[in-house]
The first five atom37 places (N, CA, C, CB, O) and aatype in JSON, in Angstrom:
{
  "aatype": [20, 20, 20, 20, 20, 20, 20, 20, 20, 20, 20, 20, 20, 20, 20, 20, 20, 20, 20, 20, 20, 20, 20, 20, 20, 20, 20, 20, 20, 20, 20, 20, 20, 20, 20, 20, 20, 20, 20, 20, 20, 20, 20, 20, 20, 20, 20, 20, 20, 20, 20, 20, 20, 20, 20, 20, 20, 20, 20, 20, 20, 20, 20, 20, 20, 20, 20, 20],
  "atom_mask": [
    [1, 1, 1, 1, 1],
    [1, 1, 1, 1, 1],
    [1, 1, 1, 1, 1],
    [1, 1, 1, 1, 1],
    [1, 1, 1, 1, 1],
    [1, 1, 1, 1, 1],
    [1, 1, 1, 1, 1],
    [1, 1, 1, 1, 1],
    [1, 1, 1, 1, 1],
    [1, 1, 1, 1, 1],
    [1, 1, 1, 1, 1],
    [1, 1, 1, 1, 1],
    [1, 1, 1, 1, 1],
    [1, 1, 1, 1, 1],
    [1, 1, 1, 1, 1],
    [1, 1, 1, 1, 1],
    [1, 1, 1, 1, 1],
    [1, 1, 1, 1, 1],
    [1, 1, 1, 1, 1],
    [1, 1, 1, 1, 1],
    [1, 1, 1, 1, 1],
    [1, 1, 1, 1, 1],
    [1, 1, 1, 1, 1],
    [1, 1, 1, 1, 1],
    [1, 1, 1, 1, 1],
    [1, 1, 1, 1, 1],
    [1, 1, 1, 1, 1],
    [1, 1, 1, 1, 1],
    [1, 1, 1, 1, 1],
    [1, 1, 1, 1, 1],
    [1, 1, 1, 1, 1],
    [1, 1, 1, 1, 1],
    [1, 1, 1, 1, 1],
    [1, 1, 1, 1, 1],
    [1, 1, 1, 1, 1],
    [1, 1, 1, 1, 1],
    [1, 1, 1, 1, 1],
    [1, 1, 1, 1, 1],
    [1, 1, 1, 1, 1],
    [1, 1, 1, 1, 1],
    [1, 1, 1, 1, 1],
    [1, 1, 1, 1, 1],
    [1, 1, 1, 1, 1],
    [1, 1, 1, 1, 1],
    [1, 1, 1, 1, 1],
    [1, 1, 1, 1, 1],
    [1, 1, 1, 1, 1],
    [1, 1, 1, 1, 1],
    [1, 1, 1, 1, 1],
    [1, 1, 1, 1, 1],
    [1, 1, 1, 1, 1],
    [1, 1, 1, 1, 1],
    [1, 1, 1, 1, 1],
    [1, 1, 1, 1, 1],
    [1, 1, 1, 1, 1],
    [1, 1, 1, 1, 1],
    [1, 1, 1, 1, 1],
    [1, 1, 1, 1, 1],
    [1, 1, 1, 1, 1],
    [1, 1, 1, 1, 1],
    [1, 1, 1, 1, 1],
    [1, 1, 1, 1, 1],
    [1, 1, 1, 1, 1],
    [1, 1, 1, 1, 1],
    [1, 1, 1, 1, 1],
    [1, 1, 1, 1, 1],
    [1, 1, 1, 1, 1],
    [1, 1, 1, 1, 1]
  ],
  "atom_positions": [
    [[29.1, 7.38, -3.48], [29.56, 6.75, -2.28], [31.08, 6.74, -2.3], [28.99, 5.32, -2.14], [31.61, 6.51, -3.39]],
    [[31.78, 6.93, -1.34], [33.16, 7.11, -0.91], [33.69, 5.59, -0.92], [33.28, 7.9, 0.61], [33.04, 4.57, -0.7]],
    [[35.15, 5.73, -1.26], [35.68, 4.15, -1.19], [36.01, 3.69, 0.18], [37.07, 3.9, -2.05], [36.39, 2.56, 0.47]],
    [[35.83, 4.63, 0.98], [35.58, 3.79, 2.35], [34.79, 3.71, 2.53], [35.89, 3.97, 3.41], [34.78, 2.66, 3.18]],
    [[33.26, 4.25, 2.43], [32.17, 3.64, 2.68], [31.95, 1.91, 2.3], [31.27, 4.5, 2.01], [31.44, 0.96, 2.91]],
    [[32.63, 2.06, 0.91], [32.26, 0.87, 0.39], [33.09, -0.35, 1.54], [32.78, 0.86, -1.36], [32.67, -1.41, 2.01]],
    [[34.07, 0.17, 1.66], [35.18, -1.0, 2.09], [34.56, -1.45, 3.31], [36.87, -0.47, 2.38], [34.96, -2.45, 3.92]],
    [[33.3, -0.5, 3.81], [32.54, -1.0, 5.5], [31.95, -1.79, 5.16], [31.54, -0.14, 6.45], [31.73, -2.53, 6.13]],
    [[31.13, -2.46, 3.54], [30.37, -2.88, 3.38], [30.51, -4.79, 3.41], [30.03, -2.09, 2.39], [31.62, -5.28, 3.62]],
    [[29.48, -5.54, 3.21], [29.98, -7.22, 3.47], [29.29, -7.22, 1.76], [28.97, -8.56, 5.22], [28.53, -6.44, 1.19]],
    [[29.92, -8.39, 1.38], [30.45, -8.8, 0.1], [28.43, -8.81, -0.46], [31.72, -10.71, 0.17], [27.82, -8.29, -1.4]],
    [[28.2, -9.31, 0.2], [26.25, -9.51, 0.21], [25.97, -8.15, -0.48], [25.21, -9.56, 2.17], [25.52, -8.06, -1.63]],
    [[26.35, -6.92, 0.48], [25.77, -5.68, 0.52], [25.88, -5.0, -0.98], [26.48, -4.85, 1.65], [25.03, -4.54, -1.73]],
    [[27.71, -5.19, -1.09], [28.39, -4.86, -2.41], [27.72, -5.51, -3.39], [29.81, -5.23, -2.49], [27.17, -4.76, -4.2]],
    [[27.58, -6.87, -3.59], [26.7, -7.34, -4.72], [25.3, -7.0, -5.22], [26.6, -8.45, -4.55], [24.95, -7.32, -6.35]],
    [[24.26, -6.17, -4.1], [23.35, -5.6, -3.84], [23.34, -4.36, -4.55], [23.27, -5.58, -2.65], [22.42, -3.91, -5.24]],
    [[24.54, -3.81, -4.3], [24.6, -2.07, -4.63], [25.29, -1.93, -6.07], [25.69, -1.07, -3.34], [25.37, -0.8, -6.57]],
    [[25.88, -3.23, -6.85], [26.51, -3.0, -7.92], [25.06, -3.37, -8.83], [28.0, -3.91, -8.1], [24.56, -2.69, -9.73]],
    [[24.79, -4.11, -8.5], [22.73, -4.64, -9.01], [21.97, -3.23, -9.69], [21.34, -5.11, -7.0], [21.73, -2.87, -10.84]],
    [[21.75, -2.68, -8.41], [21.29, -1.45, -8.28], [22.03, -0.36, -8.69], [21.0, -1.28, -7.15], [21.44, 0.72, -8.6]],
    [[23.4, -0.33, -9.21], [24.09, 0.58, -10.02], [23.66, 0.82, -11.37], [25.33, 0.23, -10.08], [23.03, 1.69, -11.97]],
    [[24.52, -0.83, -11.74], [24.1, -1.6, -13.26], [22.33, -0.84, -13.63], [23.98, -3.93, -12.92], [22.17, 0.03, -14.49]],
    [[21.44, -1.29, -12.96], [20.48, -0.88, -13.3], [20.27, 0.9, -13.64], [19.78, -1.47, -12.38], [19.87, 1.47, -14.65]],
    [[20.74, 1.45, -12.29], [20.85, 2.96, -12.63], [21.46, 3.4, -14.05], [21.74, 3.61, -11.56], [21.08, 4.38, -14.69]],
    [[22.31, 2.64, -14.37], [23.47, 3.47, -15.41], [22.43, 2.68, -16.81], [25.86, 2.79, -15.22], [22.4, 3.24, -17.9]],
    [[21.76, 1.58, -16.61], [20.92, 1.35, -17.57], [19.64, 2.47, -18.0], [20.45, 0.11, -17.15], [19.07, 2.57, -19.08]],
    [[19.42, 3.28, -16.69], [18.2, 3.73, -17.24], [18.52, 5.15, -17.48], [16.95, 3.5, -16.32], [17.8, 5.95, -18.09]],
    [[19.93, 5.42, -16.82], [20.65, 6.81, -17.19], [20.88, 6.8, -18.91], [22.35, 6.93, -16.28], [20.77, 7.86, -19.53]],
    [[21.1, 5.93, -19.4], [21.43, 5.72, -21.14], [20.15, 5.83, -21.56], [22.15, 4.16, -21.77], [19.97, 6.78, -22.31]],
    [[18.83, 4.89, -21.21], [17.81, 5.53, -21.92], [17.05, 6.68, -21.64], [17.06, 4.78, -22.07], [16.01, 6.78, -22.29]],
    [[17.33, 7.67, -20.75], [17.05, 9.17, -20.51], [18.12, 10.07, -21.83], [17.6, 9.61, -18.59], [17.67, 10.99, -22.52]],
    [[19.45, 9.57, -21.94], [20.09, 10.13, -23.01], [19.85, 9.98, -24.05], [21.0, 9.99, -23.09], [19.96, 10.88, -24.89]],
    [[19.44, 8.77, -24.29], [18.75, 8.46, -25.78], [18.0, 9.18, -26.23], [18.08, 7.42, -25.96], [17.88, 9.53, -27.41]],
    [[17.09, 9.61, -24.88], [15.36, 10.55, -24.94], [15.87, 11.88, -25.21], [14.19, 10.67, -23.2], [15.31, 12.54, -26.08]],
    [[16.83, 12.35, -24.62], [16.9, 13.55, -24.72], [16.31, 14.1, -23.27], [16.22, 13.96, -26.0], [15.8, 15.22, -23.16]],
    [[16.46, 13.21, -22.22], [15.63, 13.84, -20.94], [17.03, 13.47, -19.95], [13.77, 12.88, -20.41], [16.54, 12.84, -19.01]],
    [[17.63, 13.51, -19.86], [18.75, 13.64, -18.83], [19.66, 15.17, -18.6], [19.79, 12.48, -19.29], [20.42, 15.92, -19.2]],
    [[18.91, 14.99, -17.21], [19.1, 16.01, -16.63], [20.46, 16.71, -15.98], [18.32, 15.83, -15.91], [20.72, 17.87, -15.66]],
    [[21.18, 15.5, -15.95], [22.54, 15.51, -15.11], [23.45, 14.66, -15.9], [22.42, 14.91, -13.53], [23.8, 13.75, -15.15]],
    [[23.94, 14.55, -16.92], [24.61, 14.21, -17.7], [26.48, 13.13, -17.22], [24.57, 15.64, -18.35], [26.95, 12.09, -17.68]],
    [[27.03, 14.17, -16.07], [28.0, 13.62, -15.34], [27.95, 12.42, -14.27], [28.4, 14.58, -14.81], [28.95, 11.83, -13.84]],
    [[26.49, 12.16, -13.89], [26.05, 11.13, -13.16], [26.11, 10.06, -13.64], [25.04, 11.22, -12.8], [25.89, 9.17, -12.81]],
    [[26.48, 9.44, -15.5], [26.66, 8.61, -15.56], [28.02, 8.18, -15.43], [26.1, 8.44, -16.27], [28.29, 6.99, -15.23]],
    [[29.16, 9.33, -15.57], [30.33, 9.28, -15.12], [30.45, 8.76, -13.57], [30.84, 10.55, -15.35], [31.12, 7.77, -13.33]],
    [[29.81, 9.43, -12.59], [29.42, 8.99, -11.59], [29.2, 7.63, -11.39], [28.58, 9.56, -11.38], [30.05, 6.93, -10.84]],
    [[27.85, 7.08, -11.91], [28.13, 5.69, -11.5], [28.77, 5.04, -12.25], [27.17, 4.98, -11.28], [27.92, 4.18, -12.43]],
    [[29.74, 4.67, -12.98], [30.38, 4.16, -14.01], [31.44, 3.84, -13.13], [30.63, 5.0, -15.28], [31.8, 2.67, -13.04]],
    [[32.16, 5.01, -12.24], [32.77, 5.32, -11.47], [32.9, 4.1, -10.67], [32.36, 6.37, -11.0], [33.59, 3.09, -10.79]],
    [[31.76, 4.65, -9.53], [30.97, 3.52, -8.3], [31.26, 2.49, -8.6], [29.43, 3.38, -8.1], [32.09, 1.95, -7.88]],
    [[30.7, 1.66, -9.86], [30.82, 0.02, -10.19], [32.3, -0.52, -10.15], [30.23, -0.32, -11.78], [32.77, -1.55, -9.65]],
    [[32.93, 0.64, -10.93], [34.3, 0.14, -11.26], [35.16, 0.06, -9.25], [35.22, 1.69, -12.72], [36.21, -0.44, -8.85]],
    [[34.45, 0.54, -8.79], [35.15, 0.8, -7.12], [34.83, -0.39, -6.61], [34.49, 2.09, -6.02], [35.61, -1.06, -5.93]],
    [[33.23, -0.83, -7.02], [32.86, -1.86, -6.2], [32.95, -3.28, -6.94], [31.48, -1.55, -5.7], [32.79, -4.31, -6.29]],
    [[33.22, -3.3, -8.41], [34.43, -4.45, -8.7], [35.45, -4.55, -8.5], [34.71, -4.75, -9.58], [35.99, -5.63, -8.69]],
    [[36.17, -3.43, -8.03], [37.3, -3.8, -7.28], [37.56, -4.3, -6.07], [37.84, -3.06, -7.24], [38.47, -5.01, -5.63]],
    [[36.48, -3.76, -5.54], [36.95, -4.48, -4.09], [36.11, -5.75, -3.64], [36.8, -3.36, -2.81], [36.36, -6.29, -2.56]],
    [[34.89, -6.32, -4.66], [34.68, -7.59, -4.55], [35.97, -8.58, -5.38], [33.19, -7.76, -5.12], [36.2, -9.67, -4.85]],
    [[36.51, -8.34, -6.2], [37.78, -8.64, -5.99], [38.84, -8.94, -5.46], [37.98, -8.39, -6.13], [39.38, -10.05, -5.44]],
    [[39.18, -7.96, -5.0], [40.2, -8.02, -3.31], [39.82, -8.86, -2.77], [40.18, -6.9, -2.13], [40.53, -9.84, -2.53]],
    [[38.16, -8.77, -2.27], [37.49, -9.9, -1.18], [37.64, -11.28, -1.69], [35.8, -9.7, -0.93], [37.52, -12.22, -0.9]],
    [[37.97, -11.56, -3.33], [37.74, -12.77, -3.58], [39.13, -13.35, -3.46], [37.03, -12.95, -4.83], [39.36, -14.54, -3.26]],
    [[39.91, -12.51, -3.58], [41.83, -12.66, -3.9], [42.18, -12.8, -2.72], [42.87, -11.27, -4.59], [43.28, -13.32, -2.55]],
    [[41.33, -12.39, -1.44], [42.02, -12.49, 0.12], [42.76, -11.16, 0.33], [43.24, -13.84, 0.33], [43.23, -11.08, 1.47]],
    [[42.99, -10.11, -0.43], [43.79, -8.89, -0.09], [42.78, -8.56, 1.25], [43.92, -7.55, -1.49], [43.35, -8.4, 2.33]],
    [[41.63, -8.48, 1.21], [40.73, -7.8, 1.78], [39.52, -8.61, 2.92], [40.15, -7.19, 0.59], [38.93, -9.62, 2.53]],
    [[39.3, -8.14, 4.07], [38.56, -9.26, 4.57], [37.32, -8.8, 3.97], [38.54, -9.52, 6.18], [37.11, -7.71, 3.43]],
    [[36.34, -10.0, 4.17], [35.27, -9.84, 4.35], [34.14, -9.2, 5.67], [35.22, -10.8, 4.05], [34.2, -10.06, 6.54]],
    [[33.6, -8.58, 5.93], [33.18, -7.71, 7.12], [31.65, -8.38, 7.42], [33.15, -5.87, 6.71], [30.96, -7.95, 8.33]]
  ]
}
């Protein structure tokens, strides 16, 4: 997801999609463990994502940023 996508999102949504990251990048580590991961850079990928979307629940909490 693009960092403007994210920035359309309301603070609800973001807390929703970092949930559902966290979890992804949890089950991306035990596919590596297995030896069954298929796409290896995807955990770079979401590692990525989270770090975008703690940032900008951040902002939202600091006031840089409205809430939508």
């Amino acid at each position: 997801m693009k960092r403007q996508d994210l920035l359309e999102l309301s603070k609800l949504d973001l807390e929703t999609k970092l949930k559902d990251n966290q979890d992804a990048l949890l089950n991306l580590r035990f596919q590596k463990a297995l030896q069954q991961l298929e796409h290896p850079q995807r955990i770079s990928q979401i590692k990525r994502e989270i770090a975008q979307i703690k940032t900008t629940l951040r902002e939202i909490e600091l006031g840089i940023r409205k809430e939508k």
